[in-house]
Structures are given as structure tokens and as C-alpha cells.
TORRO-132025 format. One line per 3 residues: number of its first residue (from 1); for each residue x, y, z of C-alpha. Coordinates in nm, 3 decimals. Layout:
N
NUM	X:Y:Z; ...
END
This chain:
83
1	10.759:9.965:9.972; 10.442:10.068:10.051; 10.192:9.825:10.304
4	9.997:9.550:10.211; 9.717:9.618:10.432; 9.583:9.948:10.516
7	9.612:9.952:10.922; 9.459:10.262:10.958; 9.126:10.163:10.801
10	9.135:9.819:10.916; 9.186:10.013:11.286; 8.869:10.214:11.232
13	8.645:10.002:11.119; 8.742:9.764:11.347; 8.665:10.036:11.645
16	8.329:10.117:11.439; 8.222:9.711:11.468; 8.327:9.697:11.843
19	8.111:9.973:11.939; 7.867:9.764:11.742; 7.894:9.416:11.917
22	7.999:9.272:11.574; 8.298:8.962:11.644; 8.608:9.162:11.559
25	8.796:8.893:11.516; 8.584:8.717:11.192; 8.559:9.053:11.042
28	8.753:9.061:10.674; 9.087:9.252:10.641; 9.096:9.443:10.388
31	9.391:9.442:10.120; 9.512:9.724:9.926; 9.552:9.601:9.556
34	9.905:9.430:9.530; 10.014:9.722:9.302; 10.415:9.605:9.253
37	10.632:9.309:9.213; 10.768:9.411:9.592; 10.410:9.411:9.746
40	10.351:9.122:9.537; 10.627:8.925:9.684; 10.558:9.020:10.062
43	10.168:8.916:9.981; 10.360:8.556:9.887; 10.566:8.583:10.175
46	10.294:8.620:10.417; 10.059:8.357:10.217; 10.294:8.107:10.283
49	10.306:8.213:10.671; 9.959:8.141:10.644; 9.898:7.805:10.488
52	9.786:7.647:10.854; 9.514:7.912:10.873; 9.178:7.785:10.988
55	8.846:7.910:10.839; 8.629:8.147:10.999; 8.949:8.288:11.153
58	9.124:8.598:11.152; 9.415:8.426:10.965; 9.207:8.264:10.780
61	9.058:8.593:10.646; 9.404:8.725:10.609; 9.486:8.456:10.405
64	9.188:8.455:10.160; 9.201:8.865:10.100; 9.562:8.794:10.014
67	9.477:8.558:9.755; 9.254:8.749:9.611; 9.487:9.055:9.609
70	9.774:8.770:9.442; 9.486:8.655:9.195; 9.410:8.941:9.051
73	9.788:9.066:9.041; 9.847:8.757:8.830; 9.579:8.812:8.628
76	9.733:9.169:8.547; 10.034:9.108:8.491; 10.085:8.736:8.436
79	9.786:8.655:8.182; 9.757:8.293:8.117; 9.640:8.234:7.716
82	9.316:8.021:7.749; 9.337:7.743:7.509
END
């Protein structure tokens, strides 16, 4: 299975907004699209982890670019008819 979150570009830009004096720590994580049912599962998993999450957090960041990577699985692959 293949990761949910691309550490290596998280890791650089990070770097690139320390050198900057930018707040690390608010900056957005960014999600690869949940491509698979697996990834799509362990962006659940780690949703749920994160229900407590405050805003204007690091988890709460997490959380919300793992929604959006679940929302627009679901909308891919789990189409809801509007009625």
C-alpha cells in the first residue's frame, strides 16, 4: 500500500517555510489523492484518530486534507444519485 501523505514533500517544504519564518506547525499537509480502497481505509482509520483535533492545528489540518482526500474518493467511486 502505498502512503497517504507524501513525507518527502511535506519534509521540504516544510524546511523551505522554516528558513522563511512561516509557523510550521499551521502549515497544510498535503494528501496524495486516496487512489484505492486500502488508502481509502487507512485515510478512515486515521480520520477517526483525529476526531478531537483542534482548529488551526497541525491535527487539525491533518484532519481536514484527509477529508477532502475521503470526499472526493467518495465522490469517485461512491456517487450518490441527486434526487
Amino acid at each position: 500500500m502505498s502512503e497517504v501523505f507524501e513525507d518527502t514533500k511535506k519534509g521540504l517544504e516544510e524546511g523551505v517555510a522554516h528558513a522563511r519564518g512561516e509557523d510550521v506547525a499551521l502549515r497544510v499537509h498535503h494528501i496524495k489523492t486516496v487512489s484505492n480502497e486500502a488508502e481509502y481505509n487507512a485515510a478512515l482509520k486515521e480520520v477517526d484518530s483525529l476526531m478531537d483535533a483542534e482548529a488551526d492545528t497541525t491535527k487539525g489540518a491533518r484532519f481536514d486534507s484527509l477529508l477532502n482526500a475521503i470526499r472526493s474518493y467518495e465522490a469517485r467511486h461512491y456517487p450518490m444519485d441527486a434526487k
